[in-house]
Structure formats: structure tokens, C-alpha cells
C-alpha positions as CSV (number, residue, x, y, z in Angstrom):
1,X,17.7,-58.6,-35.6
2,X,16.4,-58.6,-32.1
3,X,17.5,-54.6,-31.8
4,X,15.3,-53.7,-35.1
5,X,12.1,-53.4,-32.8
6,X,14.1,-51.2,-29.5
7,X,15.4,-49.2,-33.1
8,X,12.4,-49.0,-34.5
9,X,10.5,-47.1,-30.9
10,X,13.1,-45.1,-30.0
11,X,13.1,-43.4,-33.4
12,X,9.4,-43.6,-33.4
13,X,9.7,-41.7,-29.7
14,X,12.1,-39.1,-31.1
15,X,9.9,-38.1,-34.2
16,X,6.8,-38.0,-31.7
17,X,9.2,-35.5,-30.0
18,X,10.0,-32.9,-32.6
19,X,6.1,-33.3,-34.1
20,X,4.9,-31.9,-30.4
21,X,7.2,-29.4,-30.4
22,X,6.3,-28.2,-34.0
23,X,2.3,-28.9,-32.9
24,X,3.2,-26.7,-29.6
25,X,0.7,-23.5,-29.2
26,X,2.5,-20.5,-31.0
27,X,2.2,-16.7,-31.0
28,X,4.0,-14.5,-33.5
29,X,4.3,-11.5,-31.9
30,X,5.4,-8.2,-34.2
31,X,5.5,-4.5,-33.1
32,X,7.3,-1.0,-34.1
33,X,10.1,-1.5,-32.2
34,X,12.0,-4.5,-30.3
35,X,14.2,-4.1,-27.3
36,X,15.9,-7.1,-27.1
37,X,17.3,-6.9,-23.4
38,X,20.4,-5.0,-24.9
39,X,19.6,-2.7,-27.4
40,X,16.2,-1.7,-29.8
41,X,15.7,-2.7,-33.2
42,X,13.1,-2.1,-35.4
43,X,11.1,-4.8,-38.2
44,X,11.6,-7.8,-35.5
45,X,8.8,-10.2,-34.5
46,X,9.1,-13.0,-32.2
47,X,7.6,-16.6,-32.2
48,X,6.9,-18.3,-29.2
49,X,5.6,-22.2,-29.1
50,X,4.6,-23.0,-25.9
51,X,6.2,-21.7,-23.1
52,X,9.7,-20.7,-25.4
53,X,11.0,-18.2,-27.4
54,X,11.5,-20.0,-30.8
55,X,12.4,-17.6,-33.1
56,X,13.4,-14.1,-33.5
57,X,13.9,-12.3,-37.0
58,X,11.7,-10.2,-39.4
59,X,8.0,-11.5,-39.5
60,X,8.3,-12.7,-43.4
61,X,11.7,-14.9,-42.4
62,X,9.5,-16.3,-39.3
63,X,6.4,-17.2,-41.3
64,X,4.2,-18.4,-38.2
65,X,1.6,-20.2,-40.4
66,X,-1.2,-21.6,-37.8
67,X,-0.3,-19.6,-35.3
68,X,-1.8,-16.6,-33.1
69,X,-1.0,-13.0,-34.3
70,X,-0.5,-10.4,-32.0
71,X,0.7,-6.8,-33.7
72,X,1.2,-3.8,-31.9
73,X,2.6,-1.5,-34.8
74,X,2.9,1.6,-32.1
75,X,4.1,-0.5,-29.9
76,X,7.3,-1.7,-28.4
77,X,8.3,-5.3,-27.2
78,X,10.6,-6.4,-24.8
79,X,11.6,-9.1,-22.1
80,X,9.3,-9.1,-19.1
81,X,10.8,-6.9,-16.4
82,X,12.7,-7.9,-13.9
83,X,11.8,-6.0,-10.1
84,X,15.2,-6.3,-7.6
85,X,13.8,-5.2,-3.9
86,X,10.2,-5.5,-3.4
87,X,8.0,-6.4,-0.3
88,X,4.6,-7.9,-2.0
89,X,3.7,-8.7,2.1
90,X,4.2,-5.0,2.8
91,X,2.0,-2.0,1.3
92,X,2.6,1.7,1.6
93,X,3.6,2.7,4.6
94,X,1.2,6.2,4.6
95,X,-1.7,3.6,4.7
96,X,-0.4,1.7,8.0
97,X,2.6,1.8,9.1
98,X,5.6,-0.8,9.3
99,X,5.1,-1.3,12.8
100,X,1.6,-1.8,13.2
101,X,1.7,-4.1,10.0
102,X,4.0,-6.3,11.4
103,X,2.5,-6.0,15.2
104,X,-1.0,-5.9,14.1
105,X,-1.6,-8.1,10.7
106,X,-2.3,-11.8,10.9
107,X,-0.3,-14.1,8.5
108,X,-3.4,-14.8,6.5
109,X,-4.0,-10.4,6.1
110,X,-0.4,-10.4,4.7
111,X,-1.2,-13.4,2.5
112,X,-4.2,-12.3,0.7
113,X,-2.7,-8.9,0.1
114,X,0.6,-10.5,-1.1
115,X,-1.8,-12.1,-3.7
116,X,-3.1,-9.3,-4.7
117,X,0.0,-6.7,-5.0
118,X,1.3,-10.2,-7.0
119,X,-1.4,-9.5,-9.5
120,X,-0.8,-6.2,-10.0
121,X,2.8,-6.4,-10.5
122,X,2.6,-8.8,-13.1
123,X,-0.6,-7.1,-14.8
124,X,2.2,-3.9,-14.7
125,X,4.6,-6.1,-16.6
126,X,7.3,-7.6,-13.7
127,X,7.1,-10.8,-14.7
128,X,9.6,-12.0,-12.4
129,X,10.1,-10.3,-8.6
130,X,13.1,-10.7,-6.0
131,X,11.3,-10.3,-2.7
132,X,13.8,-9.3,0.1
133,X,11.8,-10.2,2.8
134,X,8.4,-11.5,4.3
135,X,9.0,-8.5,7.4
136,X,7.6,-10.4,10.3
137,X,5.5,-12.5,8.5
138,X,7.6,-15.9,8.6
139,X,7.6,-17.5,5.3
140,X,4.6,-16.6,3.8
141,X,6.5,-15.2,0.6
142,X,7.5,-18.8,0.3
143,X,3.9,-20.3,0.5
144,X,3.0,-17.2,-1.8
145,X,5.9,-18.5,-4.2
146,X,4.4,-22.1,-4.3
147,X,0.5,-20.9,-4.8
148,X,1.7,-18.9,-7.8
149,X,3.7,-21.7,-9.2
150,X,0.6,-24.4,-8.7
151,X,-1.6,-21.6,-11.0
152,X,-3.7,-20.5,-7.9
153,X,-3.5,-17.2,-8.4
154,X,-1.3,-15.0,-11.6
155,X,1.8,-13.6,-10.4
156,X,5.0,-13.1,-10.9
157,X,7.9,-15.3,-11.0
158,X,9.1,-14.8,-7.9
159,X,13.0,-15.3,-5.7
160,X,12.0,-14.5,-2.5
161,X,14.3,-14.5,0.6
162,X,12.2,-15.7,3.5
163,X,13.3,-13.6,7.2
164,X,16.2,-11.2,7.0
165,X,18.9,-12.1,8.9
166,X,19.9,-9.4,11.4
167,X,21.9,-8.8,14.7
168,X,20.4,-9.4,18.0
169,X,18.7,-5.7,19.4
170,X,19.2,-3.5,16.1
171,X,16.0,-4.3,14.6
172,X,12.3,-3.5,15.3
173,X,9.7,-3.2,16.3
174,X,11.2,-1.2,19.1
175,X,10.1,1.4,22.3
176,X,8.3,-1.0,24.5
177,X,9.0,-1.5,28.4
178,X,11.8,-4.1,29.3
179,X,9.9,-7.4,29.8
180,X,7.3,-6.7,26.8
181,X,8.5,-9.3,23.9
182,X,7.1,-8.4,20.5
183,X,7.6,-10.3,16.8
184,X,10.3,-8.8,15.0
185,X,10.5,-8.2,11.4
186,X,13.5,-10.3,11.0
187,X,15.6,-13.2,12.4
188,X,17.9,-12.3,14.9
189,X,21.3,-14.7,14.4
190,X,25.0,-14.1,16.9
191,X,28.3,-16.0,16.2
192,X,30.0,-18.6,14.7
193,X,27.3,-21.7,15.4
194,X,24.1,-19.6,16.1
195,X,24.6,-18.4,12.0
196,X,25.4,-21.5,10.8
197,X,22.2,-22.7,11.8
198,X,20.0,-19.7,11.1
199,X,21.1,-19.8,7.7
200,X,21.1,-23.1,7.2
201,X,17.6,-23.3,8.8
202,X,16.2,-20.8,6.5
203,X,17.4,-22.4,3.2
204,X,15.7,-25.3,4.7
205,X,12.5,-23.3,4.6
206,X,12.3,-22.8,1.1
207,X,14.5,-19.4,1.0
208,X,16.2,-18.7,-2.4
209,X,18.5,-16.3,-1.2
210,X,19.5,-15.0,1.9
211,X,19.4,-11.3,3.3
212,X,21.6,-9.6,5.7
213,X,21.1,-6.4,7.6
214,X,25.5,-5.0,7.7
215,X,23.8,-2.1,9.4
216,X,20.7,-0.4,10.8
217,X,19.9,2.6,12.5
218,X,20.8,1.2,16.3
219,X,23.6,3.9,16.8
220,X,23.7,5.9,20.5
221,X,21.7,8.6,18.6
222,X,19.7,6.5,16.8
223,X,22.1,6.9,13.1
224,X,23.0,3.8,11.0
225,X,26.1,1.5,12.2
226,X,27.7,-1.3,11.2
227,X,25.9,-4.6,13.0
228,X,27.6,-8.1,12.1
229,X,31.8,-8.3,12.0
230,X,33.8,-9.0,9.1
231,X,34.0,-12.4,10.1
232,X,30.1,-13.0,10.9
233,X,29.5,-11.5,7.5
234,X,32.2,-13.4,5.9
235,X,30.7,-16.5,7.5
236,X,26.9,-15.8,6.3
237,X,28.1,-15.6,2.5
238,X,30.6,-18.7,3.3
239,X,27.4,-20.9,4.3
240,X,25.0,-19.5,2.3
241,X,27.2,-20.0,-0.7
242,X,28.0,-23.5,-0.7
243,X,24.0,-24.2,-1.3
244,X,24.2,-22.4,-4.3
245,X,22.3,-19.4,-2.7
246,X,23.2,-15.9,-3.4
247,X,23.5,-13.2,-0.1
248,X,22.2,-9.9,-0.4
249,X,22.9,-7.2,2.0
250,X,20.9,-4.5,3.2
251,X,24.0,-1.4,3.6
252,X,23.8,2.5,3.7
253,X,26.8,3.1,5.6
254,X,30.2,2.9,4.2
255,X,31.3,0.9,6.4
256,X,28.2,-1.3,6.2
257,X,28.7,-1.7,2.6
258,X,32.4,-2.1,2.4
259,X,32.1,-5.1,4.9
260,X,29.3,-6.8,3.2
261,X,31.7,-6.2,-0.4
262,X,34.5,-7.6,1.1
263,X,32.5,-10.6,2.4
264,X,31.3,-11.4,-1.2
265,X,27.7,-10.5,-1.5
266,X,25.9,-10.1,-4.5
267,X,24.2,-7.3,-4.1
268,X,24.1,-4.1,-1.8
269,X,20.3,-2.8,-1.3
270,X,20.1,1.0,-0.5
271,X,23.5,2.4,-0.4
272,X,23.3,5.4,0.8
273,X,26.4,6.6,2.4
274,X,28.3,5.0,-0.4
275,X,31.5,6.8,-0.8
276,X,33.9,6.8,-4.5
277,X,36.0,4.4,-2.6
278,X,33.8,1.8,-1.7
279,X,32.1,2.1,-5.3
280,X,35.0,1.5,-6.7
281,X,36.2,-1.9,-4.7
282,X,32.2,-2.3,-5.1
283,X,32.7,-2.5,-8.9
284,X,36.5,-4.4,-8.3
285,X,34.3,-7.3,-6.7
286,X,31.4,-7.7,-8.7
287,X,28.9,-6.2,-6.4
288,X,26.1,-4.9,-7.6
289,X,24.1,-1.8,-6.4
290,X,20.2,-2.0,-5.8
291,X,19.7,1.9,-5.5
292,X,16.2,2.1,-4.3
293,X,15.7,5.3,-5.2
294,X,12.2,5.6,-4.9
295,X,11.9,4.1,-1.5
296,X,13.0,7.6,0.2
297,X,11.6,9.7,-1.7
298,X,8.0,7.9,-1.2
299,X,9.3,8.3,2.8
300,X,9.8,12.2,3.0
301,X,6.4,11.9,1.2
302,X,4.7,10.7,3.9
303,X,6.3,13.1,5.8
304,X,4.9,16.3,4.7
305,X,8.1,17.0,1.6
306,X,6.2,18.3,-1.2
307,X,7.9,17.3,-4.3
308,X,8.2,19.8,-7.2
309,X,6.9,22.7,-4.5
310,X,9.8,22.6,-2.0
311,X,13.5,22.3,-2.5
312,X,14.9,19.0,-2.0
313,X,15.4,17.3,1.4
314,X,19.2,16.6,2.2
315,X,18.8,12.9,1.8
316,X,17.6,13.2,-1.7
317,X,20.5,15.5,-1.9
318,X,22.8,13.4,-0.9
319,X,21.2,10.2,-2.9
320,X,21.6,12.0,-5.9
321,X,25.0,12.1,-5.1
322,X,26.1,8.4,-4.0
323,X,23.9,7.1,-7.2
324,X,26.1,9.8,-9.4
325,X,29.4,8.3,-7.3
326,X,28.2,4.7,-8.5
327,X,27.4,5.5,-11.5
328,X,30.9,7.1,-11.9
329,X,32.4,4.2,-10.3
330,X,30.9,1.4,-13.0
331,X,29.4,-0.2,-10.1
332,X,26.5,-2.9,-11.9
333,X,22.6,-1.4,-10.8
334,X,19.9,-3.2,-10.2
335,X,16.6,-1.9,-11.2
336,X,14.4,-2.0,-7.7
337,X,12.4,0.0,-6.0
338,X,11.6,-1.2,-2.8
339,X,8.4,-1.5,-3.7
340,X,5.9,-1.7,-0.6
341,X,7.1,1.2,1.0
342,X,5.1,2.7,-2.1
343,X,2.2,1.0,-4.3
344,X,2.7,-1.9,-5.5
345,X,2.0,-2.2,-9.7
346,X,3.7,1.4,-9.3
347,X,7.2,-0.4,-10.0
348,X,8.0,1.7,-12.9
349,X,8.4,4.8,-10.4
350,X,12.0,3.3,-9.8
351,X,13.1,3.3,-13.1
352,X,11.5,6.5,-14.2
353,X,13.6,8.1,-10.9
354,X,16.6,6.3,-12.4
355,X,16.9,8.3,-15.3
356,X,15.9,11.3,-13.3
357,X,19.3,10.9,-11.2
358,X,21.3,10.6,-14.5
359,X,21.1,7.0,-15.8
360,X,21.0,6.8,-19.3
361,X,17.4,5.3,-20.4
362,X,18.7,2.4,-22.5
363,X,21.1,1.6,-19.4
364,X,18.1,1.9,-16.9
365,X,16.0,-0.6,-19.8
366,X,19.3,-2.7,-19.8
367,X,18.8,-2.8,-16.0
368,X,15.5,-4.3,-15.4
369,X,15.8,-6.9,-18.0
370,X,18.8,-8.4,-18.9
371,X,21.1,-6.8,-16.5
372,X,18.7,-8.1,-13.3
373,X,18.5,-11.5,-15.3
374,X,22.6,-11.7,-14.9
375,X,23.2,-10.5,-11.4
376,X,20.4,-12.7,-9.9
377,X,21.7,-15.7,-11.9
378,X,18.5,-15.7,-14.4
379,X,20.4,-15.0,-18.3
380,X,20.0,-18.3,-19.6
381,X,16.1,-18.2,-18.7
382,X,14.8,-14.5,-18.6
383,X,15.8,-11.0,-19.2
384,X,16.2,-11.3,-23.2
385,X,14.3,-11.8,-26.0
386,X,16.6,-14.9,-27.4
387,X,15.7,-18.2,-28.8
388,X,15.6,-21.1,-26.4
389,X,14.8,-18.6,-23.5
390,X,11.6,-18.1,-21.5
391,X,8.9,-16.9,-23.4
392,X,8.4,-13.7,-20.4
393,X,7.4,-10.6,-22.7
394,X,5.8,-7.4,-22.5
395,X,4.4,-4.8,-25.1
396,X,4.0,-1.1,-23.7
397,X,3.0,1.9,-25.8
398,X,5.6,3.9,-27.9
399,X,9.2,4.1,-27.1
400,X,10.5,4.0,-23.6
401,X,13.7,5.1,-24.5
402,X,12.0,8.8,-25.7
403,X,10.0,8.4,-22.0
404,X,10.7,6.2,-19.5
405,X,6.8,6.8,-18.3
406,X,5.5,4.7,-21.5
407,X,6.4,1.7,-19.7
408,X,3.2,2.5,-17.3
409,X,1.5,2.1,-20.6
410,X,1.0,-1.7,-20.9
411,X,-1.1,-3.4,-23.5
412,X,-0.2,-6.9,-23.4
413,X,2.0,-9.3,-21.2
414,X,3.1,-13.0,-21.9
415,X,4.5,-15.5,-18.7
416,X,6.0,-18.5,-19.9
417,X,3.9,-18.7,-23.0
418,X,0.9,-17.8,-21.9
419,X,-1.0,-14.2,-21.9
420,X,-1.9,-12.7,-18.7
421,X,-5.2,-11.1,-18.4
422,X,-4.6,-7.8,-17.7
423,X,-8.5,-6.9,-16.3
């Protein structure tokens, strides 16, 4: 008889329990078409309570008596988009250039602009963003991280990598006289200990991933080459690893790439010298391709290419070419722009360029969604529209799938339950 009362709270506790959850805040949400992360359907709604999805079937199965209504009947709905390669500490690179932003911009210049391209990729509808890099600026991405978790300012989820790791004299800023010591944009790291302790320093800081440079442009005539070994690579993956912390590598070279494969990487950002051969032991490994593709073409912007007047540059010649090669190869893409090097809230430019290159459009929707969800280790939180998952939705105009550009068309966006303000 003593237990009746212990009996009697805990199933007192447990109804107190499910009556929250059915008292939680909910939204049904119904539009013209659903894209569920993996294909589009049409007559679906979705109910979120609180920060989850609940439910998803046809509005009449899901009932939502009490709660919010939001209908867009020329509308589509899908997960929240997923950005792979941004810089939110970085903008465009025709404004100022990387240099003097990383010589010449104090930590709190980078911060409050951080905040602000944050806002404006989540008002575009990212609603989660892997940042691959603070470039010189330490680990403000982290702090940025933690102020948009405490509900300072809106942004994005966001998986950010803290300093890049690279080898000592490829990276910049360069051309100064000998004696002249200037920040870098990245952390330089040699051999067996002085990794180990870079890396391990870094996850210390708060970085949820760690990036590594397998090559740069610090060849005798100033072309990309291999940096790190096989076995430095192999031991950055090795350490970083056993945290539970993907590596991602930035790669254009062949050689770069197949290195950083073979060291077990997650992802290869930029690829541009890819060959068939190391697509296909890309694809043998698991390692996925973040293409960048609008990165470049931004680039030979800024430097006087006038696109839709002249004839292509080489490099978009030959990018056209590797993506086609990976594409071939069934090498996994990641949707990501490199965004920074061009506007930030002008995300969508990636994915419009992906089907421009020959991507099929539900692939490329695949991509920023569910596809980025999986490789960065996200699926059982974001990238689908699932019960149990996070409620991080969008609604753009139309049908994405007839033009990639409607997703620039955003009329409403939902972060973990809640509806951003998009003014």
C-alpha cells in the first residue's frame, strides 16, 4: 500500500506529459504542392505543435482543431534548406576584397555583419548553414553560433568549422617583405604532434567540424598543389574523428582530392580538377562533392567576364566538365555555394547554376534538403518533412521543379516551430 501514492504521481506526471504535448502551440500548414525532402506530392498539409513536425497527411485526416492555419494554395512547402559552404563573416569580394577584409576588419566589423548576412539567409529560407570558416576572424562563427542559439538575433541553424586548418606558407594573406608578420586566414598546423594539437585545440573551441586545405595555389608558378601528406591528412581525419567531428576538405586538384578521399573525409569543397577516376573512388568511399559552382563564376565576375555577352571563360569550361564527370560518376552533391564570395541571402544562385550544369531539378531540391541533412549527419532532425522531425519549413511561390528561380520567391518560413519574420 505504501507504493499506491509513488503510483499514483508518476501516472499523474505522465498524463500532465501527453496533455502539454496535445496543449503545445500548433500550425496546420496546407499548400498546392508538398516536397517532402524526396519527392512532391500534391493535397498534403502538415501539423506542427511546438517546435515538431506532428503530423503529415491530407488536411481533413489532420483536423488541426484550435490551431493556426496557414494556406498557401499556389504555393509549395518543403523542409527548410540546407546551405553546405558559406562564409556569413565574409561578403562579396567586389565590395572589398579577401585580403583587406581579413587585414583590415576588426573582429566586432566581421561580427555585426555575420549577424546580418545570418538574417538574410534565414529570411531567404536556409534554415540551417555549414560555415566553413571564420577566414581570419578566430572564432567568431562560434560566438555568432551561440548568439543565435540564446535568440539574440534570428538566424540560421548553423555548423560552423571555426579556423581552417592549413599547411605552414601556402596560405594568405601573402606579398609582404620578409620580417612583415600579418594574420592569416587560417591556422597553420605541421606533423605528427603539432596536428594533434591544432585539432584537438580547435574542437576545444567550440568547432563542429574541422576543415582542411589538401591543396592551395602555392605552386613555383603560383598553380594549385597538393599541401599536407597522405599521412598528415590521414592523421587530421584520424583525430578529428574519434570526437565525433566530421573533416571537410577544401580540394581542386586531383591529387588534392584523391588524398583527402583516401584519408576519409566527408566532403570535398570545390573540386575542380576532379578527374573520372577520382569521382569514381570519390563515390567508392562515400565522399561527397560540395561543387561550389557559383563561387567562380561570381569571381570572373569581378573580373571584367560578362556573362550571357562573352563566351565562357576556360574555368567555367572546364567546371562544367568535372561537375558533368561527378555527376557521371554517382558521386553524392552537396548543395553550397560558397556564399560570401557573392551576396549573402543570394543562396539560391547555387542551386539555380546546378541545374544549369545538368543536374536534374528534383535531384538539386533532393540536394539542399534531405541529401545535405544526411551527409552532414542532420536526417533524423532536418532535411524532411517527417513526423517527429524538426519543424524547419519553408513555402516559396509555385513549383520549383518547373523553375529552380521560384525558390527566390519566399512567402513564409518556420525555425523550430516558430515563424520568422521575414521584414
Amino acid at each position: 500500500m505504501r507504493s499506491t501514492p509513488f503510483l499514483l504521481t508518476s501516472v499523474l506526471f505522465l498524463l500532465s506529459l501527453v496533455l502539454s504535448a496535445q496543449d503545445a502551440e500548433c500550425t496546420l500548414i496546407t499548400a498546392r504542392h508538398v516536397f517532402d525532402g524526396s519527392e512532391l506530392h500534391e493535397n498534403r498539409a502538415v501539423l506542427v505543435r511546438g517546435d515538431t513536425i506532428a503530423a503529415v497527411g491530407t488536411a481533413s485526416e489532420l483536423g488541426g482543431d484550435g490551431c493556426k492555419v496557414v494556406d498557401y494554395p499556389d504555393g509549395t512547402l518543403m523542409p527548410g534548406m540546407i546551405e553546405g559552404h558559406a562564409h556569413l563573416l565574409l561578403h562579396p569580394y567586389n565590395e572589398v576584397g579577401w585580403n583587406e577584409q581579413v587585414l583590415n576588419e576588426s573582429y566586432a566589423e566581421r561580427a555585426i555583419r555575420g549577424g546580418v548576412h545570418a538574417g538574410r539567409t534565414l529570411r531567404a529560407g536556409f534554415t540551417t548553414v555549414r560555415d566553413l570558416g571564420s577566414e581570419g576572424a578566430g572564432y567568431v562563427d562560434v560566438g555568432l553560433k551561440q548568439t543565435i542559439e540564446k535568440g539574440v538575433i534570428p538566424g540560421p541553424r548553423l555548423i560552423v568549422a571555426g579556423k581552417a586548418i592549413v599547411a605552414s606558407g601556402s596560405y594568405g594573406p601573402k606579398g609582404f617583405r620578409e620580417g612583415v608578420e600579418v594574420p592569416l586566414g587560417a591556422e597553420e598546423a605541421d606533423g605528427h604532434d603539432d596536428i594533434i594539437r591544432v585539432v584537438r585545440d580547435q574542437i576545444g573551441h567550440g568547432a563542429d567540424l574541422i576543415k582542411v586545405y589538401a591543396d592551395y595555389r602555392w605552386g613555383p608558378n603560383g598553380e594549385a598543389m597538393p599541401t599536407f601528406t597522405q599521412d598528415e591528412l590521414d592523421l587530421i581525419v584520424e583525430v578529428a574523428n574519434s570526437s565525433g567531428r566530421p573533416v571537410v576538405a577544401h580540394a581542386a586538384t586531383a591529387e588534392g582530392m584523391r588524398r583527402a578521399t583516401l584519408a576519409g573525409v566527408a566532403t570535398i569543397e570545390h573540386g575542380d580538377g576532379g578527374t573520372p577516376e577520382v569521382f569514381e573512388l570519390m563515390a567508392e568511399r562515400g565522399v561527397a562533392l560540395c561543387p561550389t559552382l557559383a563561387a567562380g563564376d561570381a569571381i570572373l565576375q569581378y573580373r571584367g567576364w560578362r556573362k550571357g555577352r562573352d563566351p565562357e571563360p576556360e574555368r567555367i569550361r572546364e567546371k562544367r566538365a568535372s561537375f558533368a564527370a561527378a555527376l557521371a560518376a554517382g558521386v553524392t552533391i552537396v548543395a553550397g555555394g560558397d556564399v560570401g564570395v557573392f551576396s549573402h541571402g543570394d543562396n539560391v544562385r547555387e542551386l539555380e547554376m546546378m541545374v544549369d550544369y545538368g543536374m536534374e531539378p528534383e535531384a538539386v531540391l533532393r540536394s539542399v534538403t534531405s541529401g545535405n541533412a544526411q551527409v552532414m549527419g542532420l536526417s533524423e532532425r532536418i532535411g524532411q518533412i517527417r513526423a517527429g522531425l524538426l519543424a524547419d519549413l519553408v513555402v516559396v511561390s509555385g513549383n520549383p521543379l518547373e523553375a529552380m528561380s521560384r525558390l527566390r520567391e519566399v512567402q513564409w518560413v518556420m525555425l523550430g516551430g516558430k515563424e520568422v519574420d521575414l521584414e
